[in-house]
C-alpha positions as CSV (number, residue, x, y, z in Angstrom):
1,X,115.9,-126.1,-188.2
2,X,113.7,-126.9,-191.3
3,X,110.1,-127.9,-190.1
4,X,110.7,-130.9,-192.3
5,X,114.1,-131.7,-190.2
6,X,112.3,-131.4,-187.6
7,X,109.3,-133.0,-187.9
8,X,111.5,-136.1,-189.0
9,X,113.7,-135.9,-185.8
10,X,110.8,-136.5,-183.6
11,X,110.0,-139.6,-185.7
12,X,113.7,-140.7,-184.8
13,X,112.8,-140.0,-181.2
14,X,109.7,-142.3,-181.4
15,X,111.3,-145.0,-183.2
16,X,113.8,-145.1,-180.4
17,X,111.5,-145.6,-178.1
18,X,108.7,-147.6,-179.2
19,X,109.2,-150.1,-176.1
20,X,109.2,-147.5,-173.7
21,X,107.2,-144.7,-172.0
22,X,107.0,-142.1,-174.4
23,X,107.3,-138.4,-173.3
24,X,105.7,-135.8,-176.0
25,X,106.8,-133.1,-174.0
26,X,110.1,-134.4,-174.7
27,X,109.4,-134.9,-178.3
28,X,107.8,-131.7,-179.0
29,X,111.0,-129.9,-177.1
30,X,113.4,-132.0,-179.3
31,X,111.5,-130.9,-182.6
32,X,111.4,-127.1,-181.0
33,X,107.8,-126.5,-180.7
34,X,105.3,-126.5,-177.6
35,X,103.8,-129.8,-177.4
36,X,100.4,-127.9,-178.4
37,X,102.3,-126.9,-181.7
38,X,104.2,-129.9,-182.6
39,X,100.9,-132.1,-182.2
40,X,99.0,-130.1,-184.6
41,X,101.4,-129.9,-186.7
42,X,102.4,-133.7,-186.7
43,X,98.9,-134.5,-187.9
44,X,98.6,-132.0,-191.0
45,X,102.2,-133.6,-192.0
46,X,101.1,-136.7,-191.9
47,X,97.7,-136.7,-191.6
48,X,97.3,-139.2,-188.4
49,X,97.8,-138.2,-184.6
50,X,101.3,-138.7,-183.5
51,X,99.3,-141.1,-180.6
52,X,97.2,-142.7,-183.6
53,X,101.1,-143.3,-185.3
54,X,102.8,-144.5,-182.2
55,X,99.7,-147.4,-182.6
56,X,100.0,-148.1,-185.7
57,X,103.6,-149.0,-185.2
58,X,103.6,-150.7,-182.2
59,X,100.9,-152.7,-183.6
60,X,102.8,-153.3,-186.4
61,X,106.1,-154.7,-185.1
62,X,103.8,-156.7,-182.5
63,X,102.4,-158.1,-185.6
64,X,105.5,-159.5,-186.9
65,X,106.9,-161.1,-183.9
66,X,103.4,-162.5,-183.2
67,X,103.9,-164.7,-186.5
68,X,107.6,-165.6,-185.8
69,X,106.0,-167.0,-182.5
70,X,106.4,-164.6,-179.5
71,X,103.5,-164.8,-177.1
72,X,100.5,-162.4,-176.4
73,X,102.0,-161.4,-173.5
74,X,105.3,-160.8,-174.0
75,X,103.9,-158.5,-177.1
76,X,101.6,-156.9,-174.8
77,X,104.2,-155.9,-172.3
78,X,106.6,-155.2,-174.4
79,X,105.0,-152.5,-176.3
80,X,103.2,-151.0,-173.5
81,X,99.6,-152.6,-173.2
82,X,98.9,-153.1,-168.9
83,X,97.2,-156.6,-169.7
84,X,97.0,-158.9,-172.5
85,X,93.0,-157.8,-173.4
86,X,93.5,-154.8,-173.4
87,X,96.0,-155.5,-176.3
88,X,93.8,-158.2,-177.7
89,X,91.2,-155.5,-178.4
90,X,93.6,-153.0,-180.1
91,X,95.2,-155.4,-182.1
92,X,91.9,-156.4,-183.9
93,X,90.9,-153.5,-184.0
94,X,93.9,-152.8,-186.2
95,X,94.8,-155.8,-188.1
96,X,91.0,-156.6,-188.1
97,X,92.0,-160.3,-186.5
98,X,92.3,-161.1,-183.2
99,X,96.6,-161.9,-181.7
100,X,95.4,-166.0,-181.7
101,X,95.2,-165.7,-185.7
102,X,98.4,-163.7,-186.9
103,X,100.3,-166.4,-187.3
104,X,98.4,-167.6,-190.3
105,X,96.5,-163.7,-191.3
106,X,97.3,-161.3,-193.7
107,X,98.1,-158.4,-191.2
108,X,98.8,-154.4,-192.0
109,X,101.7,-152.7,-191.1
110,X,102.5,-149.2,-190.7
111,X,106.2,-148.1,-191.9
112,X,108.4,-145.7,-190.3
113,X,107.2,-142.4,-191.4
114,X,110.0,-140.8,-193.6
115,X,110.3,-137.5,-195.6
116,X,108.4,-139.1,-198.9
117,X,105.3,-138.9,-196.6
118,X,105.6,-135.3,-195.8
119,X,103.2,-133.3,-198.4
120,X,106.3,-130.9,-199.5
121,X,103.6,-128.2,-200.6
122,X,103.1,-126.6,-203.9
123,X,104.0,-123.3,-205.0
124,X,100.3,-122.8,-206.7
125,X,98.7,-123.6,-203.6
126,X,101.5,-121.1,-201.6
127,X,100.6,-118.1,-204.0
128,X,96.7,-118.4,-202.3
129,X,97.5,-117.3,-198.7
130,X,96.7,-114.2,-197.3
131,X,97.0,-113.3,-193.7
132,X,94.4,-111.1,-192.3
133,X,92.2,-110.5,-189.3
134,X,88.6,-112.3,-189.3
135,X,86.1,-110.7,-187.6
136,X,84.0,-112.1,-185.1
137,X,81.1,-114.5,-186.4
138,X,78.2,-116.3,-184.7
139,X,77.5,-119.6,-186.4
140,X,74.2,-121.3,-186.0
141,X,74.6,-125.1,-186.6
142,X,75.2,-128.7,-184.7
143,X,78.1,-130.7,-184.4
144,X,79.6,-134.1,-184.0
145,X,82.6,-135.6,-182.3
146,X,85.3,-137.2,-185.2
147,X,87.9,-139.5,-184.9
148,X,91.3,-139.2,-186.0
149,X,93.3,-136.5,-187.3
150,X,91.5,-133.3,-188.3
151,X,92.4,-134.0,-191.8
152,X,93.2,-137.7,-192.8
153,X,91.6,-139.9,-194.5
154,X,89.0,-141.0,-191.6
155,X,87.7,-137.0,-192.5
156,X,86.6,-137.4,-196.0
157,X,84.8,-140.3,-194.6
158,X,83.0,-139.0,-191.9
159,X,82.7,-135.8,-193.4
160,X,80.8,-137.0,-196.4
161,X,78.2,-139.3,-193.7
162,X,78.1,-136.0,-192.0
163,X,76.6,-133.6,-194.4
164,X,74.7,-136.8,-196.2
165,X,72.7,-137.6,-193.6
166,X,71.8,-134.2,-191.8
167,X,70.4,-132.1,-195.4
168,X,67.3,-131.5,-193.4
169,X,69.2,-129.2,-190.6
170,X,70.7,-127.8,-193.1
171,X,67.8,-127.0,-195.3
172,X,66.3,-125.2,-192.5
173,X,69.5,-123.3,-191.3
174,X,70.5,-122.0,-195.2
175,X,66.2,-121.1,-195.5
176,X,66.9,-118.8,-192.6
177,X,70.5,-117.7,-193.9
178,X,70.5,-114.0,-196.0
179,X,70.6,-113.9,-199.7
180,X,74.4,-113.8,-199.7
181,X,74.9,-116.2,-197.3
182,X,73.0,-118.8,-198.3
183,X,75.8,-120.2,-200.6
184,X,78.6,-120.4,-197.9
185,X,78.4,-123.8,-195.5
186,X,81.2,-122.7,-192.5
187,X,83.1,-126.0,-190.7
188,X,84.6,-125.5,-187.7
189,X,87.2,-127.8,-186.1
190,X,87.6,-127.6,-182.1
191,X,88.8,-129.3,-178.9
192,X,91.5,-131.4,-181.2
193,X,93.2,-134.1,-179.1
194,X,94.6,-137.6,-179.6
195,X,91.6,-139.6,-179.9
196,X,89.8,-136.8,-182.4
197,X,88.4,-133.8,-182.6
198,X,84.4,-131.8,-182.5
199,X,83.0,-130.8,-186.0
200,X,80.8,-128.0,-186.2
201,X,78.8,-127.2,-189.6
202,X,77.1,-124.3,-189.0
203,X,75.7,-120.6,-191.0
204,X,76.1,-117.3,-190.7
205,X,72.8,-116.4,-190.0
206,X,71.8,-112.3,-188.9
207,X,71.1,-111.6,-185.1
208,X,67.4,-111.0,-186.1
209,X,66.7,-114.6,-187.9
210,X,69.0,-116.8,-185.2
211,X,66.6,-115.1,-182.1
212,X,63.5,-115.7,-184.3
213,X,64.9,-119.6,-184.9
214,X,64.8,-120.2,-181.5
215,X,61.8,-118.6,-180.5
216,X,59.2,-121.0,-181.5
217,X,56.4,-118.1,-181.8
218,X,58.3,-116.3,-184.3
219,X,59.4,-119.6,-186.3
220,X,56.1,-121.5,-186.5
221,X,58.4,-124.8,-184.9
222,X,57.5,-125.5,-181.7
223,X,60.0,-128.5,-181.9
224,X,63.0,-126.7,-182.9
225,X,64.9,-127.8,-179.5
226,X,64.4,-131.5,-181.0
227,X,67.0,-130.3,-184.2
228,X,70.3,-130.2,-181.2
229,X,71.4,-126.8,-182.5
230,X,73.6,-124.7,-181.3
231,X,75.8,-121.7,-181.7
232,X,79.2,-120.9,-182.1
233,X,81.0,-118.1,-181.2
234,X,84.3,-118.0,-183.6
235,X,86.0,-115.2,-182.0
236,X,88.3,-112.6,-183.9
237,X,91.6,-113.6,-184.8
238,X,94.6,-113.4,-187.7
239,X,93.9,-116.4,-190.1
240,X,96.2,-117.2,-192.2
241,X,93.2,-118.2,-194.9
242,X,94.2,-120.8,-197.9
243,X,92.4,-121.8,-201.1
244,X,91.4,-124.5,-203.2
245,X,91.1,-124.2,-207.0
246,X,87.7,-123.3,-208.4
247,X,85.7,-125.9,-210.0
248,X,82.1,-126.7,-211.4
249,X,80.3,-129.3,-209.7
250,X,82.9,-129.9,-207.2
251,X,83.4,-131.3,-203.9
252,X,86.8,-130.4,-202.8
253,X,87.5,-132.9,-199.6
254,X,90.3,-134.3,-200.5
255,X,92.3,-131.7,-202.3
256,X,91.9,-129.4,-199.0
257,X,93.2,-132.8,-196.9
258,X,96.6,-131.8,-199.4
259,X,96.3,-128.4,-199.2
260,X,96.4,-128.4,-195.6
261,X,99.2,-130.4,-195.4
262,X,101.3,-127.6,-197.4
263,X,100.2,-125.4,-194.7
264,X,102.5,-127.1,-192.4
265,X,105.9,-125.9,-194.7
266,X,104.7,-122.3,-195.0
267,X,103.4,-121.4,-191.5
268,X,107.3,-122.0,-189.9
269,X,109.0,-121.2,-192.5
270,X,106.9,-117.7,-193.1
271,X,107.7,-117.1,-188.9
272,X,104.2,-118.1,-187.9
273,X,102.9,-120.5,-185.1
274,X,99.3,-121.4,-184.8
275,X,96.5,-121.0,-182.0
276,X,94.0,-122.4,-180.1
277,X,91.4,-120.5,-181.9
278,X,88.9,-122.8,-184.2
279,X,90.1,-123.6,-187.6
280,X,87.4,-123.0,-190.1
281,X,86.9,-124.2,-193.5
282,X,84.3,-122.3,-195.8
283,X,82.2,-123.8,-198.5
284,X,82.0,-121.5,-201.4
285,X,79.2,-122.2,-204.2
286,X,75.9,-124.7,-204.4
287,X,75.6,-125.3,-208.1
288,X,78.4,-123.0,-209.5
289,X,82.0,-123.1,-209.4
290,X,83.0,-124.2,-206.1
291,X,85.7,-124.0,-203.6
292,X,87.0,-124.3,-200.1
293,X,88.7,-121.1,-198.1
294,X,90.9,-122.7,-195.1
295,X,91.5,-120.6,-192.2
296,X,94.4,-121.1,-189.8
297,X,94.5,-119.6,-186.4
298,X,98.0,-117.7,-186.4
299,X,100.1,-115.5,-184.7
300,X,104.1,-114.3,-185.6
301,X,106.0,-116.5,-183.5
């Protein structure tokens, strides 16, 4: 089965059973992945959670039978909220109006996903992969916990705040970085679940200069435990390693959200399955041409 049949099927599956219990075991099994696999790669397809799309369109339908004049509660129960406040809250959080106003609000509404919304790939961005083995790197950065899908459009977003409003860290960690890896920014993506996901921006920095950053006698900072760094062991692994065009003064974000999304046609269909190593995206270039190399955990299935 095609990963585009099946990614499709389990849509089917949940649209079936929007009033119910649903069982991603069960899901997963019917698309033939692990539930591990299928949940990753639900969210590159369609860049959302298959939780955060279950919401949307349970919210959705709610919606319209709120303003043909079903109650709170029988909304609430029927698409599986315990109590009417808890569906209250996640209704406005959604529809940005609380269940007393849809009658007379503009509301949003999330569509039954359908092959158009499946990023098909491109053949330029397939002739880029190579699958190789990284070697084992320490990276020497800080993190924050996302929401959403590791590469929707809540990324960009918080991506962009991220790396706005942290330039000091970053100052400091790419001062200490050698010569040739001062123009390479490495983003991790870890402990992925539902609700989101840990972002780590971190350097490659030599054993010599990450012992002499800690050690405030060496560095001169005697405040550096004040900066909540940390470091990441990225252990080795294959990667199957993907990249964006090259381009003066350019911030690639968005292309890699689509190039990523290819990712999901060729790993399948090439006989790989991913892993629960990090993914890593690399920054390439600080005032030159620049571009983005995306690493995959992989292994042949």
């Amino acid at each position: 089965m095609e990963i585009h049949e099946s990614l499709l099927r389990a849509v089917e599956l949940v649209e079936k059973s929007l009033q119910e219990k649903i069982d991603y075991d069960k899901i997963a099994y019917e698309a033939c992945f692990s539930r591990y696999h299928f949940q990753r790669l639900f969210s590159a397809a369609f860049n959302m959670t298959l939780g955060e799309y279950i919401r949307r369109r349970r919210l959705s339908l709610a919606g319209r039978e709120l303003k043909a004049g079903e109650s709170v509660l029988s909304c609430a129960l029927k698409y599986g909220y315990d109590a009417p406040e808890s569906f209250s809250r996640a209704f406005l959080r959604f529809h940005g109006v609380p269940p007393s106003k849809a009658k007379n609000s503009p509301l949003r509404f999330q569509g039954k996903l359908g092959i158009c919304d499946i990023y098909q790939g491109d053949q330029t961005f397939m002739q880029t992969c190579t699958v190789k083995q990284m070697p084992p790197v320490k990276l020497c950065g800080f993190s924050k916990r996302f929401l959403g899908a590791p590469y929707g459009q809540e990324r960009f977003e918080q991506e962009s705040e991220f790396f706005s409003s942290t330039r000091a860290k970053q100052w400091l960690l790419i001062g200490a970085c050698s010569e040739t890896e001062r123009s390479r920014d490495y983003c991790a993506v870890l402990n992925a679940d539902e609700e989101g996901y840990d972002f780590f921006l971190g350097y490659a920095l030599d054993d010599w200069s990450r012992e002499a950053l800690f050690d405030p006698k060496r560095s001169g900072i005697d405040c550096i435990d004040k900066f909540g760094l940390s470091v990441l062991d990225v252990p080795a692994a294959t990667y199957a390693v993907f990249e964006t065009k090259r381009q003066e003064k350019f911030y690639p974000v968005r292309e890699y959200s689509l190039l990523r999304s290819a990712i999901v046609s060729f790993l399948p269909e090439n006989g790989f399955v991913l892993t629960n190593s990090p993914e890593l995206c690399i920054y390439h270039g600080r005032g030159e041409a620049r571009y983005v190399e995306i690493g995959i955990p992989v292994e042949k299935r």
